[in-house]
C-alpha positions in Angstrom: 9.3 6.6 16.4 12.3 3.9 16.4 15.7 4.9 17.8 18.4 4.5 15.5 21.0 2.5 17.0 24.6 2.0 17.0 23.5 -1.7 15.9 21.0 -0.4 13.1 24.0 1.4 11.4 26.5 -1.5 11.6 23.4 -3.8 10.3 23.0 -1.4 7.8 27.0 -0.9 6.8 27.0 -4.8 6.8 24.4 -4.9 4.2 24.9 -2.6 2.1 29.1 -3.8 2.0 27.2 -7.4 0.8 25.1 -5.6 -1.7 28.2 -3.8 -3.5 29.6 -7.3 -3.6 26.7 -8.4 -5.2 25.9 -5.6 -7.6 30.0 -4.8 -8.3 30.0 -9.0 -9.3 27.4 -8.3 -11.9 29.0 -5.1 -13.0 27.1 -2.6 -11.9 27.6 0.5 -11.2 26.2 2.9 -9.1 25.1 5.5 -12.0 23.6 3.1 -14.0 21.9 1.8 -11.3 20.4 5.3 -10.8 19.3 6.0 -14.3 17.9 2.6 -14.8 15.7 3.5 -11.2 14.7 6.6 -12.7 14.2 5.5 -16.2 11.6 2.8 -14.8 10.3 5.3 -12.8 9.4 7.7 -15.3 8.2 4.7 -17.9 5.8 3.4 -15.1 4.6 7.1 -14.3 4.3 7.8 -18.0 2.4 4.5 -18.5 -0.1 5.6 -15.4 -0.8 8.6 -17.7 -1.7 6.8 -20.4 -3.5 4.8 -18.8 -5.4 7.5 -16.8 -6.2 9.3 -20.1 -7.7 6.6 -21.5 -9.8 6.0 -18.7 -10.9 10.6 -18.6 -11.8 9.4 -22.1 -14.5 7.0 -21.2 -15.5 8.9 -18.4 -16.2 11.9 -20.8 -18.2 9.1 -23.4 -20.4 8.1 -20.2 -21.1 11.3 -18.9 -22.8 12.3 -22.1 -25.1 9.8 -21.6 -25.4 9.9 -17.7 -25.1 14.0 -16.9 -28.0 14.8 -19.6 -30.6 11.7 -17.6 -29.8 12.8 -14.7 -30.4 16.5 -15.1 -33.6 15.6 -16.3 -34.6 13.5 -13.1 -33.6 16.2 -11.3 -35.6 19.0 -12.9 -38.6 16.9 -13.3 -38.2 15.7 -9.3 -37.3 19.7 -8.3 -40.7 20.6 -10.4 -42.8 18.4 -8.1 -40.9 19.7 -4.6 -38.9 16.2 -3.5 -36.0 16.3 -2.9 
């Protein structure tokens, strides 16, 4: 694991002092800055779900297709002793 140095915190200071320029240039503010993070957050996770739900929903169309075949191989393969 990396030490954190005396120069790592100045380099870090330094940056972040030239990214509050930046950001208080645009006007930004640090709350807004936070609830837009967390608002995209929770849009991207809420669009995974979607997306994810979609995708339980053709799983559950195929496997009632797929689960009966295959139980039905398996059955007939059990019957004759391979495995």
């Amino acid at each position: 694991m990396p030490k954190i140095t005396g120069s790592t915190i100045f380099k870090l200071l330094v940056l972040s002092l030239l990214v509050g320029f930046a950001l208080a240039a645009t006007g930004t503010n640090p709350k807004d800055l936070l609830v837009d993070t967390w608002n995209l957050a929770k849009d991207i996770f809420e669009w995974g779900i979607s997306q994810f739900g979609s995708v339980i929903t053709y799983v559950m169309l195929g496997a009632t297709v797929v689960i009966p075949i295959w139980l039905i191989l398996y059955l007939i393969r059990a019957a004759r002793g391979r495995k």
